[in-house]
C-alpha positions as CSV (number, residue, x, y, z in Angstrom):
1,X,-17.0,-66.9,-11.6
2,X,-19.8,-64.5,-10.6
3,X,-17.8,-62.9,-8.2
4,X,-15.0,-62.3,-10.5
5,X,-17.7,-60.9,-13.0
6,X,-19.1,-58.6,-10.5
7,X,-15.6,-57.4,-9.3
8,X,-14.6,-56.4,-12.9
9,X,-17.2,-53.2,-13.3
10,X,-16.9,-52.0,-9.4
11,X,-13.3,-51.8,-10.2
12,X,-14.1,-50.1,-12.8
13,X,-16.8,-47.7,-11.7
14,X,-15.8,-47.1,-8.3
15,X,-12.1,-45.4,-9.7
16,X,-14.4,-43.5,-12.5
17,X,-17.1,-41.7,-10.1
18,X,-14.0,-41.1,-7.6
19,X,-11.8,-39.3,-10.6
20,X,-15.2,-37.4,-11.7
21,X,-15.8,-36.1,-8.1
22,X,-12.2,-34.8,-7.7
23,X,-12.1,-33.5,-11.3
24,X,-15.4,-31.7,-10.5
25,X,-13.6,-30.1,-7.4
26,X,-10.4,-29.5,-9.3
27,X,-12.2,-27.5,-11.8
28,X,-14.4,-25.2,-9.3
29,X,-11.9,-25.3,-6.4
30,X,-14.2,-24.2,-3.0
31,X,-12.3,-21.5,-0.6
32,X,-11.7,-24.1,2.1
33,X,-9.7,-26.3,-0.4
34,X,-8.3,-24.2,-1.9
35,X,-6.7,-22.4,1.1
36,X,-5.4,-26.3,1.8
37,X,-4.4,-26.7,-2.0
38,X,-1.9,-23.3,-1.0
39,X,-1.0,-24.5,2.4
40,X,0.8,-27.9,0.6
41,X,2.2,-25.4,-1.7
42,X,4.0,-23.5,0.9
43,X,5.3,-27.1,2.6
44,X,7.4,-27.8,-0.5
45,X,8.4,-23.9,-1.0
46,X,9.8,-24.1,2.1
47,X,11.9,-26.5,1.3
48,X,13.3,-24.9,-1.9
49,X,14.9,-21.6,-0.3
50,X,16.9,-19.2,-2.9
51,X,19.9,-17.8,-2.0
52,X,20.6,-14.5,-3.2
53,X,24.1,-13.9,-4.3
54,X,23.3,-10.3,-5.5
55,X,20.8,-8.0,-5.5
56,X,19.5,-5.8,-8.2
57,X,17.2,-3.4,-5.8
58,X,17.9,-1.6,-3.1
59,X,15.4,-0.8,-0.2
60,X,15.5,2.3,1.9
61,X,13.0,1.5,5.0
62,X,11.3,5.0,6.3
63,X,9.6,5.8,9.9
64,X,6.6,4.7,10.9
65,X,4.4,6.4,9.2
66,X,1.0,5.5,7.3
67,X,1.3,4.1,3.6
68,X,-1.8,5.6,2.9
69,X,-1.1,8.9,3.9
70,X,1.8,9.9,4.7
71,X,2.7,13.7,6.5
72,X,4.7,16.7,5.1
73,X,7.7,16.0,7.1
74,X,7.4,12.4,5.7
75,X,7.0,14.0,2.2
76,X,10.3,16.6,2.9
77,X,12.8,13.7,4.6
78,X,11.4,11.5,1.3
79,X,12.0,14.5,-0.9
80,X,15.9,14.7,0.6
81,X,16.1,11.0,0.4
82,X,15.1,11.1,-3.3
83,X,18.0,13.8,-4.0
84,X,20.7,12.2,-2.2
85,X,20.0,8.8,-4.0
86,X,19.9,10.3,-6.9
87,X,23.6,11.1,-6.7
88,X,24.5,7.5,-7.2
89,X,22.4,7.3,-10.8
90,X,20.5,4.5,-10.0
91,X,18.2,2.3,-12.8
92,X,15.4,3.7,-10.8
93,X,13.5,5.5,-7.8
94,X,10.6,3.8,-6.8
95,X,8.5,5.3,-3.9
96,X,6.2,2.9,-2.2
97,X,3.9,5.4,-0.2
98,X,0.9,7.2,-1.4
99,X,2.2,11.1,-0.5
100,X,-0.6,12.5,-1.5
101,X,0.1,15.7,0.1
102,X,3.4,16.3,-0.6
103,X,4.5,19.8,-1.1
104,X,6.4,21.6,-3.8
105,X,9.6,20.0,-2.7
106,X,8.8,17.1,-3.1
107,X,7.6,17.3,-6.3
108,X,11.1,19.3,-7.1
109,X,12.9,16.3,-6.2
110,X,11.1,13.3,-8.3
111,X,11.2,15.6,-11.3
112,X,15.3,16.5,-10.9
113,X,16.0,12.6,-9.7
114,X,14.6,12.0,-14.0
115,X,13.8,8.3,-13.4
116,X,11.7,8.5,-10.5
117,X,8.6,6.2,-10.0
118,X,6.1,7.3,-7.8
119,X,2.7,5.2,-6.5
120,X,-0.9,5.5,-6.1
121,X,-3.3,3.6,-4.3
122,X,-6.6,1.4,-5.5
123,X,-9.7,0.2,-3.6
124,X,-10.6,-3.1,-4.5
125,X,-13.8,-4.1,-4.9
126,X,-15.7,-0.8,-4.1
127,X,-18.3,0.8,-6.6
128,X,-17.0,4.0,-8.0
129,X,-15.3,6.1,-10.6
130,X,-11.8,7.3,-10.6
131,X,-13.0,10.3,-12.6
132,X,-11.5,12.8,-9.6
133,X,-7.8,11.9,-10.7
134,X,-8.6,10.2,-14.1
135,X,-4.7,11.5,-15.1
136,X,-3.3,9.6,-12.6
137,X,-5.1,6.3,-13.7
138,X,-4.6,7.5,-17.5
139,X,-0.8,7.9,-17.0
140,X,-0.5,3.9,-15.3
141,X,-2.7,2.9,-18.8
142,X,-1.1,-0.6,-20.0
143,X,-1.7,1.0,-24.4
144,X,-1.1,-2.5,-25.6
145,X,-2.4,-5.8,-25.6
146,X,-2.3,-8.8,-27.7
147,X,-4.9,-11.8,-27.0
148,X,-5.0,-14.8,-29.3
149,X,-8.9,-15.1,-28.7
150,X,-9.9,-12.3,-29.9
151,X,-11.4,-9.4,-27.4
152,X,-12.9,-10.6,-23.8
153,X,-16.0,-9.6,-23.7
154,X,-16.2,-8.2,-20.4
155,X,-13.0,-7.1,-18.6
156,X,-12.9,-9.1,-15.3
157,X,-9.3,-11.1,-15.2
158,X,-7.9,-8.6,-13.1
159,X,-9.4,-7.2,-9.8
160,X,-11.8,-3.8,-10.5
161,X,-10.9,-0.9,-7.7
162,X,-11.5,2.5,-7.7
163,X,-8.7,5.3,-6.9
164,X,-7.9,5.6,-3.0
165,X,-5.5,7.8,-2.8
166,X,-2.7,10.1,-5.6
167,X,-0.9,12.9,-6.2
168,X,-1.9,14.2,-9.3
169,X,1.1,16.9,-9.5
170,X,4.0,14.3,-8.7
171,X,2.9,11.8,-11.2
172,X,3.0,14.7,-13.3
173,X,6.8,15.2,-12.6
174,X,7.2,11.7,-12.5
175,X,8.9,9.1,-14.8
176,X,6.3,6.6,-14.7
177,X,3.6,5.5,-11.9
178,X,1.6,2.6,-11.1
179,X,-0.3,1.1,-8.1
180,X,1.3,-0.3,-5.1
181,X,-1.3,-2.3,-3.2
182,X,-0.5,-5.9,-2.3
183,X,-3.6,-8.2,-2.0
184,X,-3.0,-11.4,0.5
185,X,-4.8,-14.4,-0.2
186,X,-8.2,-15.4,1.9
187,X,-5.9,-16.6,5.1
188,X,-3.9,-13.2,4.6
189,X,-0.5,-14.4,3.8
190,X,0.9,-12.7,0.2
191,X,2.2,-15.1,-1.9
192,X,1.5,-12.8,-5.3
193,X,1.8,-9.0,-6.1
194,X,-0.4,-7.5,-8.7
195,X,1.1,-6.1,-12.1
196,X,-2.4,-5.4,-13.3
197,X,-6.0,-4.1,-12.1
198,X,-8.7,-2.6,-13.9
199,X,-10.1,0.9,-12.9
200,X,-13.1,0.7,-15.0
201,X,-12.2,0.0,-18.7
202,X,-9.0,0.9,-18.0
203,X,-6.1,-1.7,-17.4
204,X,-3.0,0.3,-15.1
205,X,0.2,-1.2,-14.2
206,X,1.1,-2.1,-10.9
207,X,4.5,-0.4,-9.0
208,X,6.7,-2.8,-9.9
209,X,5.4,-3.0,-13.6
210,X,6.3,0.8,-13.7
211,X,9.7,-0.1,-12.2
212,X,11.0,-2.5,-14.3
213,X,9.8,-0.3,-17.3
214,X,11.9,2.6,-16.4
215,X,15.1,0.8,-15.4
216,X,14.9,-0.9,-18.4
217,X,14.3,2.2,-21.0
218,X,11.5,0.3,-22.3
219,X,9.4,1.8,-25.1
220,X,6.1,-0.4,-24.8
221,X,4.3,-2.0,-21.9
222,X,2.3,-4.9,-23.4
223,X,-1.3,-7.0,-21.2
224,X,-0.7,-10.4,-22.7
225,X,-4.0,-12.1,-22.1
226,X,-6.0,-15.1,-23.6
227,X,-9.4,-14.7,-23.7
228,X,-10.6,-13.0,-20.3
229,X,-7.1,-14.5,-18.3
230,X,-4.3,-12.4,-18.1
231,X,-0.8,-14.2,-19.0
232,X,1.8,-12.0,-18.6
233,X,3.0,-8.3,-19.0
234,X,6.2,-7.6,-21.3
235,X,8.4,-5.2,-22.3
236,X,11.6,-5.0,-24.5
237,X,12.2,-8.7,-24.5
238,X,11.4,-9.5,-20.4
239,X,8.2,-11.1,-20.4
240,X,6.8,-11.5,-16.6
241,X,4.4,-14.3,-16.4
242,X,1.1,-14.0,-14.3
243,X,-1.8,-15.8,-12.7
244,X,-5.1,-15.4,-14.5
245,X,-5.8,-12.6,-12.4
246,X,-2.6,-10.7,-13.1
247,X,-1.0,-11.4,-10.6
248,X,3.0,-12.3,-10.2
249,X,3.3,-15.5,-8.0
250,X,6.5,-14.6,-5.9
251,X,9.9,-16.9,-4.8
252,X,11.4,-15.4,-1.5
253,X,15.0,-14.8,-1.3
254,X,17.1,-14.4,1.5
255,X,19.1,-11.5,2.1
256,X,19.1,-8.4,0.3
257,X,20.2,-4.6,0.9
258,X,18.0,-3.2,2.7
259,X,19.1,0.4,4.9
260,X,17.6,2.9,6.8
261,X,16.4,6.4,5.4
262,X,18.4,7.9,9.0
263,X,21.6,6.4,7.4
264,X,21.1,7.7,4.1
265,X,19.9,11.3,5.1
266,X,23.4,11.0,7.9
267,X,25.7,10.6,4.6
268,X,26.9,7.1,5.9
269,X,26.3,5.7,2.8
270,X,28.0,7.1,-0.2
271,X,26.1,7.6,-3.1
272,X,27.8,4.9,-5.2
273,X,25.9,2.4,-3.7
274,X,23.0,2.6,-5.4
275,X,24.8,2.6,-8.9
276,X,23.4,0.8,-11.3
277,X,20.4,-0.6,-8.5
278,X,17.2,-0.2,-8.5
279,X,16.1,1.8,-5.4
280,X,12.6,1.6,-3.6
281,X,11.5,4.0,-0.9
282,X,9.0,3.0,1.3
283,X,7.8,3.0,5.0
284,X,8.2,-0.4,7.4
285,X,4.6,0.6,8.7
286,X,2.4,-1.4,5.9
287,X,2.9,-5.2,6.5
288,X,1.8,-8.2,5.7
289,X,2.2,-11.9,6.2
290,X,4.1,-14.2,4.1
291,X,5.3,-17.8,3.1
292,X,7.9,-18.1,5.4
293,X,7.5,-14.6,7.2
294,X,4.8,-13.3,10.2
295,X,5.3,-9.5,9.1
296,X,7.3,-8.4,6.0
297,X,7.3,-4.6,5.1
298,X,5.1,-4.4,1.5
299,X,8.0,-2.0,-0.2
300,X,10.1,-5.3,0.5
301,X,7.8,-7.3,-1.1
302,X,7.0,-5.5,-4.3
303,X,11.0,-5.4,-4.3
304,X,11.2,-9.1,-4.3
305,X,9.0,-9.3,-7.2
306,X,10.9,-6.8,-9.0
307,X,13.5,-9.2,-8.5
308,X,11.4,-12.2,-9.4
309,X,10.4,-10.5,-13.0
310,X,14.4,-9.7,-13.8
311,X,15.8,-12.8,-13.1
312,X,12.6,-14.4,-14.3
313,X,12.1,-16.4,-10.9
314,X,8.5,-16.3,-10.6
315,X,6.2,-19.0,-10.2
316,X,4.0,-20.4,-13.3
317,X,1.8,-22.6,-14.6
318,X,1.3,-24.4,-17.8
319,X,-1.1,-26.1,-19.8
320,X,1.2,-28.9,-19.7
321,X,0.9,-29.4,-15.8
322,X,-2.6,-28.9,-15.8
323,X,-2.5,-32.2,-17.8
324,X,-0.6,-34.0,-15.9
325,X,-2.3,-32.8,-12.8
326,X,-5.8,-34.4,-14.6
327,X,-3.7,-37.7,-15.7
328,X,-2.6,-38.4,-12.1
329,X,-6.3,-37.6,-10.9
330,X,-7.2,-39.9,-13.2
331,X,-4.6,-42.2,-13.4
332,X,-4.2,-43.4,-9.8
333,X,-7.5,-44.5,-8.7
334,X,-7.6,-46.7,-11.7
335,X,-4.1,-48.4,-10.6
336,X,-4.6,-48.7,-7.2
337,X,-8.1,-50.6,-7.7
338,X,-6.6,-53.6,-9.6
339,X,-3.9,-54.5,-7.3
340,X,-4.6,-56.1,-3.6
341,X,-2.0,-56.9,-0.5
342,X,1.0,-55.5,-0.4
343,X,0.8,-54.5,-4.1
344,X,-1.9,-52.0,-2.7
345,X,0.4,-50.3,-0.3
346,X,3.4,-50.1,-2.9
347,X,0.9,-48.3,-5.1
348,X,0.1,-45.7,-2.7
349,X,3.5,-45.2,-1.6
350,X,4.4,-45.2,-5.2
351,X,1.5,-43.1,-6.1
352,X,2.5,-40.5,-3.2
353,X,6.4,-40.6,-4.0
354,X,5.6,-39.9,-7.8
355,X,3.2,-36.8,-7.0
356,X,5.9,-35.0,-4.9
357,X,8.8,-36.0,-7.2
358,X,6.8,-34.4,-9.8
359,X,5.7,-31.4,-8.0
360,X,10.0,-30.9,-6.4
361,X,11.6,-31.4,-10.2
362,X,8.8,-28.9,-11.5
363,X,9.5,-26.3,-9.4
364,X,13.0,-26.5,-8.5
365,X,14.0,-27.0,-12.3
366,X,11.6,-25.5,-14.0
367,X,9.5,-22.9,-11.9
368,X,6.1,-24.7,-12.4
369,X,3.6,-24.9,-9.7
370,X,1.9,-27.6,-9.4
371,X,-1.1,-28.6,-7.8
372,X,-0.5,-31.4,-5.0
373,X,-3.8,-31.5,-3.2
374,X,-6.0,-33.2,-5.6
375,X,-3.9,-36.0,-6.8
376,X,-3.2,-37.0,-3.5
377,X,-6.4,-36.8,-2.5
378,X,-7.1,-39.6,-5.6
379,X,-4.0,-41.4,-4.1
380,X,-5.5,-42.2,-0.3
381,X,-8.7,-42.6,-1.3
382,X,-8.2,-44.9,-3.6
383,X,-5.9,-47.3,-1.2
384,X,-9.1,-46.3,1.4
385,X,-11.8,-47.8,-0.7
386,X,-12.1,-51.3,-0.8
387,X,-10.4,-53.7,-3.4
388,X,-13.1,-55.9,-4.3
């Protein structure tokens, strides 16, 4: 009878100090878990390829020269590019590289192409004032916002950064701008593009951002945030959902059209082709590392989220698997610690099964991410620690 007494609180408060610990670490994630929490993320994104059956961009892959800077015979085969692909009347023009010392032709072209995009660069984290160029950054300005909690009071959701590198007389001419960078995660593979930073008090739109407003005629670009998070950006009925740091979380697709700027400034493609796309110019130079690529071109990337944000692809999360996430934390260690033999084991199995049914249905059906790491965690320790 005394051992039966002395069972009932340990199974109690052995499940309840294990679901605070991991609710603790679920709340303040540390960098080492958190690059784990991503990794498990990957393993079942992996296993949920998209196939593209058509394509609403259209990349044109330059030479290898820098994304930062690019030279004047970059800028004049760019500035014949722009012209010929203009012929087709795309949605768009979007051109990835910073030129920033591109010449009058150049800037002859984006004006006559009428919806061309052109991109500017940021420094992240770096003290500094974008005062030199403040058009530039004032021209990317997100006007509108709407935030059910009333004003943040400091403006931090977004990464602050500083003005790298423009071209103050092509954003003139330009349709619209917005910054290109593309910020990998703490083991350097992308798995998000920004749509937002901060350049002092000022919130500017990313490249894609500036895209997707143009091709779509849109009148308004509106920040959705809550509190100090950023939700979303939207625009003439597409709303583009976001991390908390403004960030769209990206699905890879296969395929694509990508072509080469020697084929388009031979005349081998006619201009039809990029009817009714939406083009982006950009060099193969810039990489970076992705889900399920070593080195992927960043025009291509901002391209795929482009894509993402049209067919409204991108990954999210919700309050209402945040809850879940915290019921399973909770739920498990407090099932598995009243059950013994082979009940045990069906538990964990069960436990484990239910965690990546959850986390396949959510993001295959629904486009939810969900946060594995942590309720399996609860799962296995919990079958670990002892029963009585």
């Amino acid at each position: 009878m005394s051992s039966s007494k002395a069972a009932g609180p340990k199974r109690f408060f052995a499940p309840l100090i294990l679901s605070s610990l991991l609710l603790a670490l679920y709340w303040r994630t540390p960098d080492s878990l958190a690059t784990c929490e991503r990794k498990v993320q990957d393993l079942l994104l992996n296993y949920a390829p998209i196939l593209r059956s058509d394509s609403s961009t259209c990349i044109i892959l330059t030479g290898e020269s820098s994304s930062k800077k690019a030279s004047q015979a970059d800028a004049g085969e760019i500035a014949k590019i722009i012209t010929a692909v203009a012929l087709g009347r795309p949605r768009a023009i979007g051109i990835g590289d910073c030129l920033a010392d591109a010449d009058a032709a150049f800037e002859a072209a984006v004006r006559g192409a009428g919806k061309a995009i052109v991109s500017y660069r940021l420094a992240f984290d770096v003290r500094g004032s974008p005062a030199g160029n403040w058009d530039v950054v004032e021209k990317s300005r997100i006007r509108f916002s709407t935030n059910p909690w009333g004003k943040p009071r400091r403006w931090m959701p977004a990464p602050q950064a500083v003005l790298e590198c423009a071209n103050a007389r092509a954003v003139d001419a330009a349709a619209g701008c917005g910054f290109s960078n593309s910020i990998p995660d703490a083991d350097g593979i992308a798995r998000g593009v920004p749509l937002v930073a901060w350049a002092g008090d000022t919130p500017c739109q990313g490249f894609p951002v500036a895209l997707l407003a143009v091709s779509l005629g849109a009148r308004r670009v509106t920040l959705r945030l809550k509190g100090e998070a950023v939700q979303g950006v939207e625009m003439d009925g597409l709303r583009v959902n976001t991390d908390p740091r403004g960030r769209l979380l990206f699905r890879e697709y296969t395929g694509g059209m990508v072509c080469s700027a020697a084929d388009v400034l031979a005349g081998k493609l006619q201009p039809s082709v990029f009817s009714g796309k939406i083009v982006l110019i950009g060099s193969k130079s810039r990489r970076f590392r992705t889900r399920t690529s070593p080195s992927v071109p960043e025009v291509i990337i901002q391209a795929t989220a482009v894509e993402n944000a049209l067919r409204d692809d991108c990954l999210r999360r919700s309050r209402g698997v945040g809850l879940l996430e915290v019921a399973l934390i909770i739920g498990i260690p407090f099932v598995i610690a009243h059950l013994t033999g082979w009940r045990r084991w069906c538990a964990l199995m069960g436990s484990l099964i239910c965690v990546a049914g959850c986390a396949a249905i959510l993001l295959v059906g629904y486009r939810q991410e969900m946060r594995m790491l942590y309720p399996v965690i609860s799962a296995i320790i919990s079958w670990i620690l002892p029963s009585d």
